[in-house]
C-alpha positions as CSV (number, residue, x, y, z in Angstrom):
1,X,-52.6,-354.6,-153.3
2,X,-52.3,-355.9,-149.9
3,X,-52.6,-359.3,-149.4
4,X,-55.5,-361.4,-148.1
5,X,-55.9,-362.0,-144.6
6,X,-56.5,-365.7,-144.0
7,X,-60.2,-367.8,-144.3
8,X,-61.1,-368.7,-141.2
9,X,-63.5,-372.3,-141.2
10,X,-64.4,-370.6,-144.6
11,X,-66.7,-368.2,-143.2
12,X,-65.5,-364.6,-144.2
13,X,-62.1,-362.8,-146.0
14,X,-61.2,-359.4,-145.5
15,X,-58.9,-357.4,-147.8
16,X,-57.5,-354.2,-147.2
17,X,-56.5,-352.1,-149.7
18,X,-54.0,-349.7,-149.0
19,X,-53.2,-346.4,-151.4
20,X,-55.9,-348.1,-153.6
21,X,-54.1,-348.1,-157.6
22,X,-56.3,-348.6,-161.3
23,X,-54.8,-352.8,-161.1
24,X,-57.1,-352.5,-157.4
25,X,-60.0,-351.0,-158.9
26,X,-60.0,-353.7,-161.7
27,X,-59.4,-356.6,-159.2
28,X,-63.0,-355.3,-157.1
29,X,-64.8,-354.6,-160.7
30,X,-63.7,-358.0,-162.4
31,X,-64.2,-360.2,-158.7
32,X,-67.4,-358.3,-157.0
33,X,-68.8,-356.3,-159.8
34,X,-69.5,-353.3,-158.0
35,X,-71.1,-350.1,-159.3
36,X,-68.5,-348.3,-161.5
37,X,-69.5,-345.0,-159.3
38,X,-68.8,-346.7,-156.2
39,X,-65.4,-347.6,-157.7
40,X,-64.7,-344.0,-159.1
41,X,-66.0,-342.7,-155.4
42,X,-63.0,-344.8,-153.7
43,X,-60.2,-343.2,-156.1
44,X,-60.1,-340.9,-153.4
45,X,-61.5,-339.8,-150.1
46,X,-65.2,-338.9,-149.5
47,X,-65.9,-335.4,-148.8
48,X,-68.9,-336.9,-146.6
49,X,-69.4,-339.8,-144.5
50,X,-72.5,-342.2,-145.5
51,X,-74.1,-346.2,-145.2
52,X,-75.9,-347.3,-148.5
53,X,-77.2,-350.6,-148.9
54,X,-77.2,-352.1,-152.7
55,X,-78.9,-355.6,-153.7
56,X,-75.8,-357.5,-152.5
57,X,-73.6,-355.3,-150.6
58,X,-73.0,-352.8,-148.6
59,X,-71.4,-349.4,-148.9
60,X,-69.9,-347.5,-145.8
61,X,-67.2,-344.9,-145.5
62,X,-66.2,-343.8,-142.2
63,X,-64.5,-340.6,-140.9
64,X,-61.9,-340.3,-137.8
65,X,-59.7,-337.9,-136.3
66,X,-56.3,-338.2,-136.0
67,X,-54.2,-335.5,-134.5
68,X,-51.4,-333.8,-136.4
69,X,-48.7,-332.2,-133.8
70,X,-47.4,-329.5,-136.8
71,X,-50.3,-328.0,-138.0
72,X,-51.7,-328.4,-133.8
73,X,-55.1,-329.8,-134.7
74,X,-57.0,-332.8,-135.6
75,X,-57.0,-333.8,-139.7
76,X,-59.7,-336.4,-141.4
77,X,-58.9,-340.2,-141.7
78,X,-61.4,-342.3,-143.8
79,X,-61.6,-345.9,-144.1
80,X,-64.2,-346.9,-147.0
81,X,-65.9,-350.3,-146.3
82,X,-67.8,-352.6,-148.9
83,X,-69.3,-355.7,-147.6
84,X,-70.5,-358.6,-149.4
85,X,-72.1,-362.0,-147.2
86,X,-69.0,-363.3,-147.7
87,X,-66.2,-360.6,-147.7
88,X,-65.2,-357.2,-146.3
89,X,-63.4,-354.8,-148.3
90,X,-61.6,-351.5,-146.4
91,X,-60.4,-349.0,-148.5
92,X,-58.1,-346.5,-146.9
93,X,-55.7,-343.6,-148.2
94,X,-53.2,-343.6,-145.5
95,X,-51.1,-346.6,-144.2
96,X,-50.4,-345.2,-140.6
97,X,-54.1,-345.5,-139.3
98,X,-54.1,-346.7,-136.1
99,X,-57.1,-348.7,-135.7
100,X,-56.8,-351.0,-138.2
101,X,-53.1,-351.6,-138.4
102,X,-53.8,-352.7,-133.9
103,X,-56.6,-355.1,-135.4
104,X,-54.4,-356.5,-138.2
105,X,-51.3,-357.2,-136.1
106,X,-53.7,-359.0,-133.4
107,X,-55.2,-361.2,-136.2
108,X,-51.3,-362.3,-136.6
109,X,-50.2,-363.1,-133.3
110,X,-53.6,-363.7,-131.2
111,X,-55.4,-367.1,-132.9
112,X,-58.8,-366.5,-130.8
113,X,-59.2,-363.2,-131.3
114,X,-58.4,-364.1,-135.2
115,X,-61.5,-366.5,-134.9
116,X,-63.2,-364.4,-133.0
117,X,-63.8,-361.5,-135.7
118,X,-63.8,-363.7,-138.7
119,X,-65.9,-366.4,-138.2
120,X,-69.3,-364.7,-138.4
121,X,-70.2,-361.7,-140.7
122,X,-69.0,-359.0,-142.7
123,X,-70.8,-357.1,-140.4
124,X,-69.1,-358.5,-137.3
125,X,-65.7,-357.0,-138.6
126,X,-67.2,-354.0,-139.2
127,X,-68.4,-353.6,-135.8
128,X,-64.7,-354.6,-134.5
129,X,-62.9,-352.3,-136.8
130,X,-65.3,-349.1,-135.9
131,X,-65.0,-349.6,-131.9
132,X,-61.7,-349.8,-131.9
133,X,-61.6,-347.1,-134.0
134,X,-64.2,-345.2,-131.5
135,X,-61.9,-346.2,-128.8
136,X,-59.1,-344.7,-130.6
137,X,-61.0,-341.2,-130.9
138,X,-61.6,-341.7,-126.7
139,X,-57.7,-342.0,-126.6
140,X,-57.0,-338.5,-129.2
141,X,-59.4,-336.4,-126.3
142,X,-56.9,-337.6,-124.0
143,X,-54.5,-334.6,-125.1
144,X,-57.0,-332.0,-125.3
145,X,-58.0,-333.3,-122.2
146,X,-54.1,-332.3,-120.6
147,X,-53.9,-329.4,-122.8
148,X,-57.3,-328.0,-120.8
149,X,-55.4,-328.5,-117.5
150,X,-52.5,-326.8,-118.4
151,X,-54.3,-324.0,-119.6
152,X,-56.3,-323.6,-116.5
153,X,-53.0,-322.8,-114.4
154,X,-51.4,-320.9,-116.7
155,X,-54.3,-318.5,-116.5
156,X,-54.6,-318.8,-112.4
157,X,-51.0,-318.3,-112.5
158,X,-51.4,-315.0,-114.2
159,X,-50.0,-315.8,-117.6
160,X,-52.8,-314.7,-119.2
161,X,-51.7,-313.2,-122.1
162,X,-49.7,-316.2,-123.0
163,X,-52.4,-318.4,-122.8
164,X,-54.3,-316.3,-125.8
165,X,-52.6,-318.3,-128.9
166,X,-52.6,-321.5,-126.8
167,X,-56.4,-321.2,-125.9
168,X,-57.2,-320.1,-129.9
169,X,-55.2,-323.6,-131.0
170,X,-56.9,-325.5,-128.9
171,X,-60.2,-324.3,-129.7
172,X,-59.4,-324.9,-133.2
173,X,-58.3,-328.7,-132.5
174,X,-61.6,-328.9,-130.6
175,X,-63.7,-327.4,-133.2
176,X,-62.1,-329.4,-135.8
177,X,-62.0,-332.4,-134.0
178,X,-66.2,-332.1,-133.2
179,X,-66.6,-331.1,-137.2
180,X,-65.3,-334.4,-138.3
181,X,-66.6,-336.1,-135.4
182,X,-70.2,-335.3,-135.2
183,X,-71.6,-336.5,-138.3
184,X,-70.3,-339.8,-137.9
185,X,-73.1,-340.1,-135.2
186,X,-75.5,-340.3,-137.8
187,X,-73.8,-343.2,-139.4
188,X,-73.9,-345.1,-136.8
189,X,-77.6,-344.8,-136.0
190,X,-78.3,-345.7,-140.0
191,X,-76.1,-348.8,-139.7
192,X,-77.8,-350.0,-136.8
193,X,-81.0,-350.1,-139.5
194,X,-79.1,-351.1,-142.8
195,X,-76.5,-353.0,-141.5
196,X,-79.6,-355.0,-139.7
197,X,-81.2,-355.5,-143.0
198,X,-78.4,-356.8,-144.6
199,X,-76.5,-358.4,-141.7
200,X,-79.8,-359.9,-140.2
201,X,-81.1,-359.4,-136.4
202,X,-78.4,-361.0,-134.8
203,X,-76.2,-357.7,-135.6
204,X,-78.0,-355.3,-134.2
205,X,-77.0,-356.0,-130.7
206,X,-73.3,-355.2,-131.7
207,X,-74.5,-352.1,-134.3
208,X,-76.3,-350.6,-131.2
209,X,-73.5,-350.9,-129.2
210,X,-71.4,-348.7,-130.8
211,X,-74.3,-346.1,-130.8
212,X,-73.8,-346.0,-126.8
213,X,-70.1,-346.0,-127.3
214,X,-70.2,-343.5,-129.5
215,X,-72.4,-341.4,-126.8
216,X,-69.2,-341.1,-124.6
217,X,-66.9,-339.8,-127.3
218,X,-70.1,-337.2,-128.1
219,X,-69.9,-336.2,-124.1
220,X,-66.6,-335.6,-124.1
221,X,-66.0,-333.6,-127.0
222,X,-69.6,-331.3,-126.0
223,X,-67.7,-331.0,-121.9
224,X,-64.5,-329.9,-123.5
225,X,-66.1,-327.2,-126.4
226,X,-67.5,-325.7,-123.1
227,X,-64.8,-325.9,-121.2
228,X,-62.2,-324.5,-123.6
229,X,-65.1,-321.8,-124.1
230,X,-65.5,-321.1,-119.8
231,X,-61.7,-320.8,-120.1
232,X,-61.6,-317.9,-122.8
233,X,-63.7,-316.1,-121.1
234,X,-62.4,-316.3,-117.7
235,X,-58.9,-315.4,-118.9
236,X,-60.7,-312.6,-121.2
237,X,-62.2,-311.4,-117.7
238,X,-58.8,-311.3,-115.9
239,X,-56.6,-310.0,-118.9
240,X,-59.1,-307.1,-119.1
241,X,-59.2,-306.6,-115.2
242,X,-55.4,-306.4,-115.4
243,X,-55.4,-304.0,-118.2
244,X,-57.9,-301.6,-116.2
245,X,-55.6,-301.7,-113.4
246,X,-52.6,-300.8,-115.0
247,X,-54.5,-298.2,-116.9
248,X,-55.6,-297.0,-113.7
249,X,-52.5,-296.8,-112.3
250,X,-51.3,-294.8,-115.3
251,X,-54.2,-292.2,-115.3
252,X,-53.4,-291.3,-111.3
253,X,-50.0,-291.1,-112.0
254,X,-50.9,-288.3,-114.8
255,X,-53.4,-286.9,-111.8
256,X,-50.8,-286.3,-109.5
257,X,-48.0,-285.5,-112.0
258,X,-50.0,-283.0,-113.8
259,X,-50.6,-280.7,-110.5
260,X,-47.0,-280.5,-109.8
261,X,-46.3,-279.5,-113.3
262,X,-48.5,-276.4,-113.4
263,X,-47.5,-275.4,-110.0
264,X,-43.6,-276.0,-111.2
265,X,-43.9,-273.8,-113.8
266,X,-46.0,-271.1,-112.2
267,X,-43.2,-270.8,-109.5
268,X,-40.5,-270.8,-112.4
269,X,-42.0,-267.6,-114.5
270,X,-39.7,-264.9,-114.3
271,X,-42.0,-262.0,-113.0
272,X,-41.1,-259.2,-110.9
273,X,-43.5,-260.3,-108.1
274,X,-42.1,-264.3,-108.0
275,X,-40.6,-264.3,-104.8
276,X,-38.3,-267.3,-105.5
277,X,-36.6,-266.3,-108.5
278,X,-34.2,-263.8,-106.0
279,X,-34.1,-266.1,-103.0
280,X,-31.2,-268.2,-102.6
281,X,-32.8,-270.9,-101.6
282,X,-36.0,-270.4,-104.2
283,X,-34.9,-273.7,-105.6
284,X,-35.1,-275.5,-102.8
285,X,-38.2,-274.1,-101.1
286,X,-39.7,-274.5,-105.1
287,X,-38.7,-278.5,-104.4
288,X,-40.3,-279.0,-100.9
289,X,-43.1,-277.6,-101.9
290,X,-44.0,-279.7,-104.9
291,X,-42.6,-282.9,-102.5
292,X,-45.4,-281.3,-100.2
293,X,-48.6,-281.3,-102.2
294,X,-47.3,-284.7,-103.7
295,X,-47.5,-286.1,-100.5
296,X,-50.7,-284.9,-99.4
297,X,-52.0,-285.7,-102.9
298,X,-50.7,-289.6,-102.6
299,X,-52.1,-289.8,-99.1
300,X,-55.3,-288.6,-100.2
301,X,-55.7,-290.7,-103.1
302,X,-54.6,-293.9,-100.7
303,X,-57.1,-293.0,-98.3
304,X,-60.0,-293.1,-100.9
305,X,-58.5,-296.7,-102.3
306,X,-57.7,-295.4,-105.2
307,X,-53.8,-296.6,-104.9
């Protein structure tokens, strides 16, 4: 179990339980008595985010994204909070989480700030640890966000094809990243209530803000599903005008090639009547003519645009 962060003026104590064990589990039963399914939901991540409010706590688990550069998408991150009036407990199943582990290492070597978030409420913590966190979502779009750009001039560059796998990962990071995303939204909005009735009013300034914060994060990821979605179909658009004009190009060369095959082999039949076949020069009169109705074939065909 990780160790207590410091009392400040006696006011609040957080813990933060990392890779959470059964001697953990015992520790929050035996000191806070909470609900034996609350403990048996924090054996292991949520499947859903949610806020519920008991007689004397509070009971929030939070999602976030965090972006994983092998599998070339964003992957869940949950950090579990239980509040009491007194302390706040984060659960979480990963040591590497950003958010808290900035907040954590501020408390150690910034004394204000370390006053600052833990000499009021629970529920002032909370609203510390979830807009950083919302600031560290802000900073995750920032690749998709490059990843766009690049995209855009590969396709304008004509490297369209290419961009087909790039622009299907992408779409999947942005899909995935809006699926865990979203229905945090609605978290937020029910801790503005709950948190206020357990908190009291003065928390509903700070619970509110990170509603509007949260309304950036929501802009951004909306502006980027329709971007990455503009930029499929454009490069759709120009891989298939590029396909139709090599196609084309393919069907008039069978145009004029066809033509000269016929007439090749019509001036080749060995019949009593073919003038060429006893000429000495039949072959060559055989090849300027096929060179002329090739060449009054081509400049027909580039005088109707066609080539």
């Amino acid at each position: 179990m990780s160790p207590l962060i410091p009392i400040i003026k006696n006011r609040i104590t957080w813990l933060d339980i990392i890779k959470p064990n059964q001697e953990d589990f015992e520790f929050l039963k035996r000191e806070f008595n909470f609900h034996p399914i609350i403990l048996e939901e924090l054996q292991k991540p949520s499947a859903r985010p949610k806020v519920e409010h008991y007689n004397d706590y509070l009971f929030l688990v939070y999602h976030f994204t965090i972006y994983d550069p092998l599998k070339r998408t964003s992957v869940e991150a949950e950090v579990d909070f239980l509040a009491t009036k007194d302390y706040l407990i984060t659960v979480r199943y990963e040591e590497n989480l950003e958010p808290i582990n900035k907040i954590i290492e501020k408390i150690k070597t910034d004394d204000l700030f370390k006053k600052k978030i833990l000499e009021n409420t629970p529920g002032h913590l909370i609203y510390y640890i979830l807009d950083e966190t919302i600031e560290f979502s802000l900073r995750q779009l920032v690749h998709i966000k490059e990843k766009l750009c690049d995209i855009e001039e590969e396709i304008f560059a004509g490297r369209e094809a290419k961009m087909l796998k790039e622009i299907a990962c992408l779409k999947r990071d942005i899909l995935d990243y809006r699926g865990i995303t979203k229905p945090q939204k609605l978290i937020i909005q029910s801790l503005v209530r709950v948190g206020t009735e357990f908190f009291g009013q003065n928390i509903k300034i700070y619970f509110a803000d990170l509603e509007g914060e949260f309304l950036k994060l929501e802009y951004l990821m909306d502006n980027f599903k329709e971007t990455i979605e503009s930029l499929e179909n454009t490069n759709a658009q120009l891989l298939e005008a590029k396909t139709n004009k090599v196609m084309e190009r393919f069907t008039i060369l069978a145009f004029l090639t066809f033509p000269l095959m016929i007439l090749a082999q019509i001036l080749s039949i060995n019949a009593q009547d073919n003038p060429l076949l006893e000429h000495p020069y039949g072959f060559w009169i055989m090849a300027v003519i096929i060179i002329l109705v090739m060449g009054v074939m081509f400049t027909f065909f580039k005088k109707k645009g066609w080539l």
